[in-house]
VMD Tcl script that draws the C-alpha trace (Angstrom):
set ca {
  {7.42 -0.21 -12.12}
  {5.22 0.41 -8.99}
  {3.98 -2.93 -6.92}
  {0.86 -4.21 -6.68}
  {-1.01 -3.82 -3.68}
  {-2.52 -7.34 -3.26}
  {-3.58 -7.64 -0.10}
  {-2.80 -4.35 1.43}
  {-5.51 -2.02 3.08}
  {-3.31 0.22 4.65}
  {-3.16 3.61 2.74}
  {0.49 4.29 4.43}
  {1.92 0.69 3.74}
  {0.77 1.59 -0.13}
  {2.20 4.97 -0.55}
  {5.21 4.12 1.67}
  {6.14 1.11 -0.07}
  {5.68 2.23 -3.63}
  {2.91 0.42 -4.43}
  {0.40 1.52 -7.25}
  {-2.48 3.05 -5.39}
  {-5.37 4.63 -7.39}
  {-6.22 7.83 -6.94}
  {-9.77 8.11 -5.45}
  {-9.04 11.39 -2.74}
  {-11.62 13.91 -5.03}
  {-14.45 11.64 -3.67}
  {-13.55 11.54 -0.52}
  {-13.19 15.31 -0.23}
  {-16.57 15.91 -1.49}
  {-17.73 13.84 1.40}
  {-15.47 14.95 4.17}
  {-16.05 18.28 3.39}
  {-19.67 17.93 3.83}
  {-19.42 16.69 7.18}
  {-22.80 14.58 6.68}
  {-22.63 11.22 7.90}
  {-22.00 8.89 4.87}
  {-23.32 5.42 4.47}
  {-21.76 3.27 1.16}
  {-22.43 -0.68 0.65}
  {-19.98 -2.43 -1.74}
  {-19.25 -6.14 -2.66}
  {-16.28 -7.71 -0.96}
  {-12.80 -7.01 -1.62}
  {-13.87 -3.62 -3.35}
  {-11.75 -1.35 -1.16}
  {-14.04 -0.55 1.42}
  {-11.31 -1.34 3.93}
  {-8.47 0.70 1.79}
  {-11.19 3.38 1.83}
  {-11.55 3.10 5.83}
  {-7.76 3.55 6.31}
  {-7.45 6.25 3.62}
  {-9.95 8.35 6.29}
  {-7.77 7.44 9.30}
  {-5.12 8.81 8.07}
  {-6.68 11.89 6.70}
  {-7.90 12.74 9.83}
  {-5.04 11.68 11.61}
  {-3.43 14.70 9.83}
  {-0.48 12.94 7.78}
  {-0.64 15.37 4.93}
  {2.59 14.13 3.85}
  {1.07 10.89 2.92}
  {-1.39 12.25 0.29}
  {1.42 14.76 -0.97}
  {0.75 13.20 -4.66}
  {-3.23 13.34 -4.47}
  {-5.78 15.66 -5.41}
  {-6.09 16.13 -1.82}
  {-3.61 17.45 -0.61}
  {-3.80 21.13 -1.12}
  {-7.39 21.27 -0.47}
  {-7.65 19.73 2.48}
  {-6.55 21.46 6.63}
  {-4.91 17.83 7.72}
  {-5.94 18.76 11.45}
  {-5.90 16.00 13.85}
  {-9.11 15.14 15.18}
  {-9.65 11.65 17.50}
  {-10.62 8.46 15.98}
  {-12.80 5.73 16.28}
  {-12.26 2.89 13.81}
  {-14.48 -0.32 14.36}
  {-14.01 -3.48 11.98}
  {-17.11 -6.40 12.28}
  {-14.85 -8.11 10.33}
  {-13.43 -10.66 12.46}
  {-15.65 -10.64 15.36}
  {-16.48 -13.82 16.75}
  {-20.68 -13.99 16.82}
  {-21.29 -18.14 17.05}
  {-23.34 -16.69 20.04}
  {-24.80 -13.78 21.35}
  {-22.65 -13.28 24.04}
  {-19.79 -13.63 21.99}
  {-20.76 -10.84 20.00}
  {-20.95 -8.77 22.54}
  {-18.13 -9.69 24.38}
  {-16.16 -8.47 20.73}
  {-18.21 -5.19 20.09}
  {-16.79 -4.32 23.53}
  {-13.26 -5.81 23.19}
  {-12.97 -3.48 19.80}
  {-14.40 -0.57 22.01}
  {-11.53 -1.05 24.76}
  {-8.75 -1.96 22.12}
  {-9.98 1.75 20.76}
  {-9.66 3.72 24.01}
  {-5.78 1.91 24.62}
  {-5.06 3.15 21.20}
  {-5.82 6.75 23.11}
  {-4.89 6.34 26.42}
  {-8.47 6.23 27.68}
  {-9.83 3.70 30.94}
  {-12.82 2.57 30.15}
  {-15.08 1.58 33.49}
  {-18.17 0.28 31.85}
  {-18.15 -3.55 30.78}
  {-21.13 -3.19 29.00}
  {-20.80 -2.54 25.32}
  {-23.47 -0.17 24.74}
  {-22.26 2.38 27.27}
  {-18.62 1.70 26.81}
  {-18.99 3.04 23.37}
  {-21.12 5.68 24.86}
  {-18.25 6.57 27.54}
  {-15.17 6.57 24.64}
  {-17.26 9.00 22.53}
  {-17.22 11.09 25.42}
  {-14.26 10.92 27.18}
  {-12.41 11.19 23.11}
  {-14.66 14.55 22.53}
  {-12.44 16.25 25.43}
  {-9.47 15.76 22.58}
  {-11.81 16.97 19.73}
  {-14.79 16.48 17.76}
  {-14.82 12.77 17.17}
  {-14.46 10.79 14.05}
  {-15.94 7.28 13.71}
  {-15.15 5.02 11.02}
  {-17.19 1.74 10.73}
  {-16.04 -1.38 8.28}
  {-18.59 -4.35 7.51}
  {-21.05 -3.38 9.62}
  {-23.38 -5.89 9.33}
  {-20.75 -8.83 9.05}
  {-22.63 -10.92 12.11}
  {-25.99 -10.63 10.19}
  {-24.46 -11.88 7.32}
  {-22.68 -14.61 8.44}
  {-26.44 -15.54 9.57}
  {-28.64 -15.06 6.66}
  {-29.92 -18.26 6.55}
  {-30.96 -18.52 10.21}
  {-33.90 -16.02 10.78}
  {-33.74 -16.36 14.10}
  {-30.67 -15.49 14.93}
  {-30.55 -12.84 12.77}
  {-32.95 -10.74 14.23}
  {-31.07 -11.38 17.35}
  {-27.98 -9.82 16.26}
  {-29.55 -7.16 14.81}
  {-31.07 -5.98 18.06}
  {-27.77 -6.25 19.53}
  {-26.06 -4.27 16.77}
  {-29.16 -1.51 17.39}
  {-28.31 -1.11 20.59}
  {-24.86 -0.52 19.87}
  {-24.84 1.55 17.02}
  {-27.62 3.93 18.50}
  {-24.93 5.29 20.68}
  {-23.57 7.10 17.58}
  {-27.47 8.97 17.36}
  {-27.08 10.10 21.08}
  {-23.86 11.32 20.68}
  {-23.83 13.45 17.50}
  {-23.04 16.76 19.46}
  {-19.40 15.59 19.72}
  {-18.63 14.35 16.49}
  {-17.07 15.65 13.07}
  {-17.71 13.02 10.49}
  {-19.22 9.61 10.53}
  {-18.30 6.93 7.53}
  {-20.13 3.29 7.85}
  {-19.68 0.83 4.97}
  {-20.74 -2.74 4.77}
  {-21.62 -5.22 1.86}
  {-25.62 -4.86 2.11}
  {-27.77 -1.87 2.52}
  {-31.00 -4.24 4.38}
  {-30.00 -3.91 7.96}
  {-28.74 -0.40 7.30}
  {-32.86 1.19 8.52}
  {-33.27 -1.44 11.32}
  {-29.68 -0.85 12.61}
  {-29.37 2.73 11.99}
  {-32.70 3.69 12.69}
  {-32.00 6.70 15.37}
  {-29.54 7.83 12.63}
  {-32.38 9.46 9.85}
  {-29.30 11.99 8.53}
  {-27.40 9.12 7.01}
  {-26.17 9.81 3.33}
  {-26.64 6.58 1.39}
  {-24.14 7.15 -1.70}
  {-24.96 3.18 -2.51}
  {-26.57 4.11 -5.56}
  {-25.51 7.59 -6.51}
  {-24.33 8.09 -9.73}
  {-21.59 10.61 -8.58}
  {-20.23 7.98 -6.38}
  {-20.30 5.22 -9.12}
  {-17.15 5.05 -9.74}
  {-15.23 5.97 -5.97}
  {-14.74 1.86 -5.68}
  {-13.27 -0.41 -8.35}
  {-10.89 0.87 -11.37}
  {-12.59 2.84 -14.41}
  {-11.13 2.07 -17.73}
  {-9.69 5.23 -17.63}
  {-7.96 4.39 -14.74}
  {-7.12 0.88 -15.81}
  {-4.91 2.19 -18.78}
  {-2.79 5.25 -16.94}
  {-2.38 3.10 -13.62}
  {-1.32 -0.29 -15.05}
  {-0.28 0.65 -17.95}
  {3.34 -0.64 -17.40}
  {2.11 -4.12 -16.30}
  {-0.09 -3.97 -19.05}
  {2.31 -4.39 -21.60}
  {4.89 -6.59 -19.48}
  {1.38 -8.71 -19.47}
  {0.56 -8.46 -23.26}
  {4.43 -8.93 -24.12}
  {4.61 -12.27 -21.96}
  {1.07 -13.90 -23.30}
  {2.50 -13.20 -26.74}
  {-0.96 -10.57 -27.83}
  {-1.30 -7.37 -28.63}
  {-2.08 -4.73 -25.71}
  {-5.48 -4.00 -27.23}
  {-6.58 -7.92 -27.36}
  {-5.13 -7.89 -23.89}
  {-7.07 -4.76 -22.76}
  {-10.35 -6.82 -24.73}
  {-9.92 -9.88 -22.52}
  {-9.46 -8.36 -19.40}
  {-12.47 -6.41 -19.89}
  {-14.70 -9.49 -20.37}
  {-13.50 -10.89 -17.78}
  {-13.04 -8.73 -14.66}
  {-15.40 -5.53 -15.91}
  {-19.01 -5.39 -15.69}
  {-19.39 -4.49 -12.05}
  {-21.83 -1.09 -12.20}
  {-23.59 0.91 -9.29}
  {-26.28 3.32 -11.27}
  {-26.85 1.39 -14.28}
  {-24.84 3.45 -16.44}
  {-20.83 3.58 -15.21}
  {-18.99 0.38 -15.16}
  {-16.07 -0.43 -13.11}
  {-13.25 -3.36 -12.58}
  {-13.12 -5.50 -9.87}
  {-9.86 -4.33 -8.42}
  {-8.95 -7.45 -6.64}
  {-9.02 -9.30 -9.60}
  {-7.23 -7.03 -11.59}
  {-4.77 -7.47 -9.22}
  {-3.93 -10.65 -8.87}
  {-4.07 -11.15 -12.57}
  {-1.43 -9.25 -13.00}
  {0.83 -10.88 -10.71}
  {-0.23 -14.28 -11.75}
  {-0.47 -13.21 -15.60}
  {-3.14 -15.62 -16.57}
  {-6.97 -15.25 -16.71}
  {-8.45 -17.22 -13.57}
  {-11.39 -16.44 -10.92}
  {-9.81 -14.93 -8.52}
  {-12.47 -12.94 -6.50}
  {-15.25 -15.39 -6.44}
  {-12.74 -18.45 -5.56}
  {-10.99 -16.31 -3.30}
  {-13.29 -16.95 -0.05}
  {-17.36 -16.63 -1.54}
  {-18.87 -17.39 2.33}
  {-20.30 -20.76 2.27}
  {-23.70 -19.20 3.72}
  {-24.06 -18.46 -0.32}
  {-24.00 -22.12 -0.96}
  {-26.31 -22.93 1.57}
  {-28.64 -19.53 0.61}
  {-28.83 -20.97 -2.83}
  {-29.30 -24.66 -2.08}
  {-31.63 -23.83 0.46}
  {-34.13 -21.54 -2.14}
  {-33.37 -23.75 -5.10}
  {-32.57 -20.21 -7.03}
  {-31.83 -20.56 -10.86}
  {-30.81 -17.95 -13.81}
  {-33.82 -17.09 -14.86}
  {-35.01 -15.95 -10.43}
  {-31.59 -13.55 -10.85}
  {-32.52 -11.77 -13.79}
  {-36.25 -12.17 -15.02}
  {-37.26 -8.72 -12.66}
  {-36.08 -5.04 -12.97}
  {-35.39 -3.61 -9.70}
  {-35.59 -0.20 -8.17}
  {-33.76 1.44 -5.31}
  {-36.50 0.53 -2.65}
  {-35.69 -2.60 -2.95}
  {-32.83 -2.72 -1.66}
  {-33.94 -1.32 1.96}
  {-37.66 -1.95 2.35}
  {-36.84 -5.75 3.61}
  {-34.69 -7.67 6.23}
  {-31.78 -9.03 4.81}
  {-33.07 -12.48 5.33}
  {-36.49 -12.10 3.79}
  {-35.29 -10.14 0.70}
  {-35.74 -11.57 -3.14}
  {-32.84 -13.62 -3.88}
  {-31.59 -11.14 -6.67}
  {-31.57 -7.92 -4.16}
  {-29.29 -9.94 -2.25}
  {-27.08 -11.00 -4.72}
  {-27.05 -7.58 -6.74}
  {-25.35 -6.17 -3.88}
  {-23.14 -8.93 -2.90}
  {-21.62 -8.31 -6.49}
  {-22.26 -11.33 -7.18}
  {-25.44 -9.60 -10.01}
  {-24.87 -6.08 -10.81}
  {-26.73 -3.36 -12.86}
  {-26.95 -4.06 -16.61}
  {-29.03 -0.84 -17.34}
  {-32.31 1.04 -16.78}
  {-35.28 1.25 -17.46}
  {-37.90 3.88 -17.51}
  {-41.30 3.74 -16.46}
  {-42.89 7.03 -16.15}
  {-40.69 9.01 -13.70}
  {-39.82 5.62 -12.32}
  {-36.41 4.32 -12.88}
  {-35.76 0.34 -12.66}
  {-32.41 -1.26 -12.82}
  {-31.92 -4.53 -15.35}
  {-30.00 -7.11 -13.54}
  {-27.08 -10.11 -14.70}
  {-23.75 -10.99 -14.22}
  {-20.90 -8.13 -14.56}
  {-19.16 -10.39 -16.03}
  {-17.21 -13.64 -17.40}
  {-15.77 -14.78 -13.80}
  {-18.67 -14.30 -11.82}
  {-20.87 -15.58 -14.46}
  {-18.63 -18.80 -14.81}
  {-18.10 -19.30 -10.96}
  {-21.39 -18.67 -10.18}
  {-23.39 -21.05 -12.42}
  {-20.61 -23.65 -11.47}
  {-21.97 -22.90 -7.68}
  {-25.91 -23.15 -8.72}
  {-25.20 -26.38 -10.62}
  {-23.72 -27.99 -7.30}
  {-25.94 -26.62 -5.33}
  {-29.24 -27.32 -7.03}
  {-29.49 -30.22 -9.70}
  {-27.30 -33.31 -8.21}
  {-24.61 -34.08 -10.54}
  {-22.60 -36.97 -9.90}
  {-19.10 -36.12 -9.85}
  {-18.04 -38.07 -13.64}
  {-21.84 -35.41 -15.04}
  {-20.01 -33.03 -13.47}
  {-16.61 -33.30 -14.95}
  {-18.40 -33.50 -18.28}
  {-18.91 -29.55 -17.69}
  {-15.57 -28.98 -18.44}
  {-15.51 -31.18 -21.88}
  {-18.01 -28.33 -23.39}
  {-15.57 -25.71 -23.42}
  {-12.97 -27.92 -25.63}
  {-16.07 -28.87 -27.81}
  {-17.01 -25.49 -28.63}
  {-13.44 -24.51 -29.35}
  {-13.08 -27.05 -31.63}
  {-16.68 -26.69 -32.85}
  {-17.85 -29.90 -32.56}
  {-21.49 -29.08 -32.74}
  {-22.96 -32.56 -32.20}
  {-20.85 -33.77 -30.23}
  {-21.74 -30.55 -27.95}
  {-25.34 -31.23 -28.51}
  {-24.72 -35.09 -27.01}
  {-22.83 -33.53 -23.71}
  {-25.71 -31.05 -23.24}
  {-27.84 -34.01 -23.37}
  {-26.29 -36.39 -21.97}
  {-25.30 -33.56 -18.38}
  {-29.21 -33.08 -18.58}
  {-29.99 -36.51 -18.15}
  {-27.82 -36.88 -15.13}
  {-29.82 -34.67 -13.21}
  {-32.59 -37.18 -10.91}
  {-35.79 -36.96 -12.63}
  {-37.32 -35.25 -9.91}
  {-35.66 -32.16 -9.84}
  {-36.60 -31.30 -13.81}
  {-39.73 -29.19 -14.22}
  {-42.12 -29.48 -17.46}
  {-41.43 -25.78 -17.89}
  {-38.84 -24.09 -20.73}
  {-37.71 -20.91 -18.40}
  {-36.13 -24.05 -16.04}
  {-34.38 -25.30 -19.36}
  {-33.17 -21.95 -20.47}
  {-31.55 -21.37 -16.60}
  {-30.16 -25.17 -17.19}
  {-28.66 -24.83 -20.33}
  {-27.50 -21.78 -19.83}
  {-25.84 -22.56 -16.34}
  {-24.00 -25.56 -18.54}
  {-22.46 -23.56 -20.69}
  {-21.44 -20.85 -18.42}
  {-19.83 -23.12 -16.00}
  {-17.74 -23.94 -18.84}
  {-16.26 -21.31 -18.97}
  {-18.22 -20.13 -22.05}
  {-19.58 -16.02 -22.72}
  {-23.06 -17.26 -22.91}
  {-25.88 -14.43 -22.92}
  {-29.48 -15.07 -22.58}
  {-32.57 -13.95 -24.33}
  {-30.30 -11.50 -26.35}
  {-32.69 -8.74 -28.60}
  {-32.98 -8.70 -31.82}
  {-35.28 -6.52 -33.82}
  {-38.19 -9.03 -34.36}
  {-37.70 -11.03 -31.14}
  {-35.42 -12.63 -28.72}
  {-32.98 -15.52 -28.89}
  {-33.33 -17.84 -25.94}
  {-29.06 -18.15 -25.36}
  {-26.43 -16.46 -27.70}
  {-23.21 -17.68 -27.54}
  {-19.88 -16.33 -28.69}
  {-16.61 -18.05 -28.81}
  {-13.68 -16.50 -31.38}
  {-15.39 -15.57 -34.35}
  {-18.69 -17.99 -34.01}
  {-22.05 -17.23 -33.30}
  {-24.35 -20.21 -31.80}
  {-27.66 -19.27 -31.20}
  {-29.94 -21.33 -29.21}
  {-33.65 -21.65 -29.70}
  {-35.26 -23.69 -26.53}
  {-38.84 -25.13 -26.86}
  {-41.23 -27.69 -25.08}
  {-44.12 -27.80 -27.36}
  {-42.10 -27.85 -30.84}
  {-39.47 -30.42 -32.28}
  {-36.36 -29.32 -32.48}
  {-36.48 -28.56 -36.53}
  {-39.67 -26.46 -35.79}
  {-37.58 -24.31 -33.41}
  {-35.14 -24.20 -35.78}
  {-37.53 -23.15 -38.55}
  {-38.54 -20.44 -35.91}
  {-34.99 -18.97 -35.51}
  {-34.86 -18.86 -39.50}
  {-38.58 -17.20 -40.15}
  {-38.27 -14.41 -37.72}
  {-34.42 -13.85 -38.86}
  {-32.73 -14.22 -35.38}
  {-29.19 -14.23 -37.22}
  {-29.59 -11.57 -39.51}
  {-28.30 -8.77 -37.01}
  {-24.76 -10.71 -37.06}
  {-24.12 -11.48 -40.49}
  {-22.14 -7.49 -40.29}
  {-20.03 -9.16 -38.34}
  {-18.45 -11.81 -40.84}
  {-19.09 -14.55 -38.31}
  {-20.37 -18.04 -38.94}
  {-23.34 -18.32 -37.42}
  {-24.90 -21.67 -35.84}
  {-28.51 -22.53 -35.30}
  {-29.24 -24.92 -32.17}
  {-32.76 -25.57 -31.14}
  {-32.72 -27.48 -27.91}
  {-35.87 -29.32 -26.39}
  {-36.18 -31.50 -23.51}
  {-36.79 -35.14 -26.08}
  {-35.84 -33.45 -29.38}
  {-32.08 -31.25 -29.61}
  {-30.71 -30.48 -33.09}
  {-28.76 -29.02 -35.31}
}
mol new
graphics top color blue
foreach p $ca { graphics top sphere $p radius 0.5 }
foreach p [lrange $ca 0 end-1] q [lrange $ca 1 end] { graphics top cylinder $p $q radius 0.2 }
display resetview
């Protein structure tokens, strides 16, 4: 049985140490044999990096390497000189110090190829390695989290725009010097900065959003199945289920994640880990979400309902700084949202946002609670009672919690208005853990929440200007529950208002 790569973003250290590596080389031909520069934004921990190193080596020429890909025969191997720049751990607490690591990466590069540098000036020292490399060859440059510095200063304006002057300067250098190269790959979490940063460089591919190149980062299902399919059932033989219930579970939880609207992809980091650790736990969002994402939240008192009320379109994602951009644009590409579908205006296409799925939604809403409504820590603690009350399906006592949680929150922070309820109630029961949905269709109307747990169905009804029964009496007039009576399940009617919840 192959290893699992946790960890590892070196293509050799993967293929040389027997660990499972998914096949993705067919996409990368189709771009490397275009020779167009190529621009692709994807969440964290998505293999951008893996992808980065995948290129080195492939122009490195170390056919050998790929000798079990769908590259290999298709592809010359020649040796051309590289350029591989990583934002990823430069230092940028100040201006200077960002500089001073855009041109220690520069030097480190030319070492790598036994080239002196003479200019201490970052700018033209990338400038002078492009050159002095392009006596060796037509020059490949390979750029990973490009706009990491921005990022890590999204809530300061200021110093953002800062930054991105600096990283304009530098990265305009590639523009000037397109004569001497072969092939040009940048990737980076958010496509904002991309037009200001890159704005000498108007031949960029953006594959972002293309629907061919949906499915180049994170695992298909397809791929899921023949990859893993030996820790798949070592997995399903040691939590004592059946492959397909496993296959079910791990699709609610780490699935979802979608880049057109209509293909869907794992998160490969947390398939990952849960198959070395065996157990279903957030691994990706607890495994380093930047605390700029607390503060970005806490600072723009975002909710559920300011994630997912709007469709978006592709403009949106580039017609803004990164810092003055809708909350959801920012999120939806930070994986932390993700395309739920499309709709169709016209010839205009909008994408429907919400959580991929059950980890982000659960580590998420745990993030917005702290962040926005002031739980003490005993309120907050309560969260986690919820989840044992719905499995046991307690229904009033559930109702109390829900109350009681609500009333916790300082009485300045509610607002007399029910789309702040729904995001509430609805961030209290995903914390818990729970698959909540909101305003799910039906054929006469929506339900505010729908919530499934085994085989029960609780649907929630939440009003301000009607009693609880009346809401009730609502759900039952209009037949909100009629749609999953196919489904043998029992079926729960909760109508929730802010002086008034019942059964």
């Amino acid at each position: 049985m192959k290893k699992l790569p946790i960890g590892i973003q070196d293509y050799k250290k993967i293929i040389e140490g027997n660990y499972i590596y998914v096949d993705k080389t067919k996409y990368i031909y189709d771009l490397i044999s275009s020779e167009v520069p190529i621009f692709l934004s994807r969440p964290r921990r998505f293999g951008k990096s893996l992808t980065i190193s995948t290129l080195y080596y492939i122009f490195k020429g170390e056919k050998e390497l790929f000798k079990d890909t769908y590259l290999y025969n298709k592809w010359e191997f020649k040796e051309y000189p590289i350029i591989r720049i990583s934002l990823l751990d430069t230092a940028s607490n100040t201006e200077e110090e960002l500089k001073e690591g855009l041109l220690k990466i520069i030097k480190k590069e030319a070492m790598k190829n036994e080239i002196e540098i003479e200019s201490n000036h970052y700018k033209y020292a990338f400038d002078e390695l492009i050159y002095k490399l392009s006596k060796k060859g037509k020059v490949v440059i390979l750029v990973d989290e490009y706009e990491k510095p921005i990022l890590d200063n999204i809530n300061n304006k200021e110093k953002a725009e800062k930054y991105r002057e600096i990283l304009r300067d530098f990265y305009v250098t590639v523009k000037s010097n397109d004569e001497y190269l072969k092939f040009i790959f940048i990737t980076g979490i958010t496509e904002y900065t991309l037009k200001s940063v890159y704005s000498g460089l108007n031949n960029l591919m953006k594959i972002s959003f293309d629907k061919n190149y949906s499915n180049f980062l994170g695992f298909t299902q397809k791929e899921l199945e023949y990859y893993f399919n030996d820790h798949i059932e070592e997995t399903a033989k040691e939590m004592g289920i059946s492959k397909e219930e496993l296959l079910k579970e791990i699709k609610t939880y780490y699935n979802g994640f979608s880049f057109d609207g209509e293909h869907f992809v794992y998160n490969p980091f947390s398939v990952l880990r849960f198959f070395d650790e065996r157990k279903f736990q957030n691994y990706w969002f607890e495994s380093g979400s930047p605390s700029f994402i607390y503060e970005y939240v806490k600072g723009r008192k975002i909710e559920y309902e300011d994630l997912v009320k709007y469709t978006v379109d592709s403009l949106d994602f580039t017609t803004r700084e990164i810092e003055e951009a809708n909350a959801n644009i920012f999120f939806a590409q930070a994986g932390y949202l993700t395309f739920k579908g499309i709709k169709k205006y016209g010839i205009t296409e909008k994408y429907i946002l919400d959580y991929p799925n059950l980890e982000v939604k659960n580590s998420f809403s745990k993030l917005i609670l702290e962040a926005n409504y002031s739980l003490n820590e005993e309120s907050y603690e309560k969260i986690y009672e919820i989840y044992e009350l719905v499995e046991e399906n307690k229904i009033e006592e559930l109702i109390e919690e829900i109350k009681r949680i609500i009333s916790a929150i300082p009485y300045n922070l509610h607002q007399k208005r029910e789309s702040y309820y729904h995001s509430l109630i609805y961030t209290i029961l995903a914390s818990a853990g729970l698959n909540v949905t909101a305003e799910e269709l039906t054929n006469l109307g929506r339900i505010d929440l729908l919530l499934e747990h085994n085989d029960k169905i609780y649907l929630f009804e939440i009003k301000l200007d009607k009693s609880a029964k009346e809401a009730i009496n609502q759900i039952k007039e209009k037949k909100y529950h009629e749609k999953y009576k196919i489904k043998n399940n029992e079926i729960y009617i909760i109508a929730a208002c802010p002086l008034d919840i019942g059964e």
